[in-house]
N, C-alpha and C positions, 0 to 999 in steps of 0.2 A: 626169275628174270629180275635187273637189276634195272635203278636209272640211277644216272650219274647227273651232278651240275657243275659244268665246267666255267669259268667267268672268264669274258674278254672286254678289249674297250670298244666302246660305242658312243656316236653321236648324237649330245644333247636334242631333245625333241620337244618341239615347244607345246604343251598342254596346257588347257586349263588349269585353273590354281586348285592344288589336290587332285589332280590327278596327273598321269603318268604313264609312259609308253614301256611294254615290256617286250622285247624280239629273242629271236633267238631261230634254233635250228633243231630239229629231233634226226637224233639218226639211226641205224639198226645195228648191232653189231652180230657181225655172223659167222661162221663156223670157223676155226683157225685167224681168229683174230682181225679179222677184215670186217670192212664197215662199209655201209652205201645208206645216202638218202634216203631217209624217211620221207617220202610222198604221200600225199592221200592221208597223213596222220593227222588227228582233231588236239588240238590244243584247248582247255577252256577255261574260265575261270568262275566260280557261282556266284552269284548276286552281285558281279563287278561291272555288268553292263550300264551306258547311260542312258536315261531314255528316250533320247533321242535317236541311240541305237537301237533301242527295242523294235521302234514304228519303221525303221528304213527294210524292211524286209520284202526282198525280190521275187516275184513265184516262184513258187516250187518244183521240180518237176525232174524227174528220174527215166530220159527217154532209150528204148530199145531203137538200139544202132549197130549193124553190123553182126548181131547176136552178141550183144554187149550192150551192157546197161552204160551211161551215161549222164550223169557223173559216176564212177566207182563209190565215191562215197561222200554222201548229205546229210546237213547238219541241218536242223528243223526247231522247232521249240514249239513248246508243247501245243496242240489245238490245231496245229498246220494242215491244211489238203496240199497231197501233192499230188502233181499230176503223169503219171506213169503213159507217154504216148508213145505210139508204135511207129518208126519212121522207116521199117523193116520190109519190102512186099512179100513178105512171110506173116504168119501168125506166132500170136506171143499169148503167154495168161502166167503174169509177174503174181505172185502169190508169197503170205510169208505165214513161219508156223512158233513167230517168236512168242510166247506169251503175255495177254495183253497187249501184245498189237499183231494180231493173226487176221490175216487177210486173204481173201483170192480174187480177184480181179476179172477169170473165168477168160476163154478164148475171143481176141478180137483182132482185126486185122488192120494193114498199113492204113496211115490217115487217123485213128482212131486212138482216142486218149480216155482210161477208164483211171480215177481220184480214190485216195482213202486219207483220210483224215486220221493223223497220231494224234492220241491223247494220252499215252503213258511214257512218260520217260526210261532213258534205256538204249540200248545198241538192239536195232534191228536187221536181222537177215533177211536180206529180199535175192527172188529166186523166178524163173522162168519154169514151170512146169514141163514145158516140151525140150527145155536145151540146159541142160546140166551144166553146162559150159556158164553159163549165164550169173552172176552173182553180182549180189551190191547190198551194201550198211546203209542206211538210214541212223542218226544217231538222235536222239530226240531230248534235249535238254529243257529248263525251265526257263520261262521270260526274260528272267533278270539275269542270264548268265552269257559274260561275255565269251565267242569262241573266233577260233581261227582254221583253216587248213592249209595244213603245208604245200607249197608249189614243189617242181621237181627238184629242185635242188634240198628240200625238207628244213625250206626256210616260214617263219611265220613273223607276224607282228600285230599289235594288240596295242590299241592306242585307247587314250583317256580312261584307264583303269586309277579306281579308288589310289591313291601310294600309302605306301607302306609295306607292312607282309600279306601277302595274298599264297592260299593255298591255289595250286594249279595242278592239274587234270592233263594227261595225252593219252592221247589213247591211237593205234597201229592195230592193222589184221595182221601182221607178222609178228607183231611186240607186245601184244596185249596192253593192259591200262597199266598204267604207273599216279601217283600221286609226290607232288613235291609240294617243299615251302620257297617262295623266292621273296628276296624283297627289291620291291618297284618304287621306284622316284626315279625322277630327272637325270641325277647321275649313276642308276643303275645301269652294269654292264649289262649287256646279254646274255642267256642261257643256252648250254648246249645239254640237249636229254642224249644219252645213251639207253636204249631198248635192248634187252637181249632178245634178239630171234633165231640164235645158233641153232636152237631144237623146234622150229618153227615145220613143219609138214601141211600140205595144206588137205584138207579132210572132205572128202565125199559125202553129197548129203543126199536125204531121200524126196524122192516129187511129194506132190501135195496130199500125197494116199498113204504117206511113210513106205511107198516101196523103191525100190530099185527101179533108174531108169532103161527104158529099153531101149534096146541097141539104135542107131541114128539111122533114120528111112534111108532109103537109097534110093536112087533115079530123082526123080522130080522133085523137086527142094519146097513145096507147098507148108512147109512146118520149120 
């Protein structure tokens, strides 16, 4: 997989002195040369955050909706509880088998919200035991690290970063990571990342036993 940095013009953005807003756009590129939005992709930057941005941090929380986690995918820093609640009138047990942040959450139903707390940095796989279907990243970075996520158009932006050259981080479930160098000041263009995801499949995983899930109850939807 490749990324690309493509420069365009953009409007001056007023920062504090020494620092500096960096935007841009990630997109995917896919099979036979076609391209679509990168949504849901983490953009970040290490030790660029300002402190002030450290402390503004909003709860947590990864809730089961519709047999679907909600957000797709969260971005945490390190030490965070988040709160995995069930808004489902079904039962859920969100479990992950990422190492270093392996969890199970265990069977609990609508109304009900069971927390774990990340303390290792890293992309984590989070997972419904009972519905395969079910999946979502937790991305868990370090204090000082500024980050963004793309809206659906795979737009971001990143304000009052150190200026100068800053190494930047994205990261896509379709695109995998990529690492660039850009340089940020006042009159820096915007960046456009190209992902390859032309060979992108998405891959079957095992419940919380490492086995094969079985097949989806029928009649009464209690699960």
């Amino acid at each position: 997989m490749t990324a690309a940095v493509v420069l365009s013009a953009v409007s001056v953005h007023a920062d504090p002195p020494g620092r500096a807003t960096l935007s841009g756009t990630v997109r995917l590129v896919l099979p036979k040369g076609a391209s679509s939005p990168a949504s849901d992709s983490v953009v970040w930057v290490p030790g660029a955050a300002r402190p002030a941005a450290r402390s503004s941090v909003d709860p947590a929380a990864v809730a089961s909706k519709g047999k679907r986690f909600d957000p797709h995918v969260l971005v945490v820093t390190r030490g965070t509880a988040v709160a995995f609640p069930n808004a489902d009138p079904i039962f859920h047990n969100a479990f992950s088998r990422t190492p270093g942040s392996d969890f199970d959450l265990g069977l609990y139903r609508r109304g009900a919200s069971r927390s774990f707390t990340f303390g290792a940095p890293g992309l984590v796989h989070v997972y419904c035991n009972i519905h395969a279907e079910m999946a979502a990243y937790v991305l868990v970075l370090d204090p000082g690290d500024a980050f963004a996520v793309t809206d659906a158009a795979g737009a971001f932006r990143l304000d009052g970063l150190p200026a100068g050259r800053q190494v930047v981080h994205v990261w896509s479930e379709k695109g995998g990571e990529k690492e660039l160098t850009v340089e940020v000041g006042p009159d820096a263009p915007p960046v456009d990342v190209a992902l390859d995801a032309s060979t992108y499949r998405p891959a079957p995983h095992k419940n919380k036993f490492g086995k094969d899930y079985p097949p989806a109850t029928q009649g009464v939807d209690r699960y």
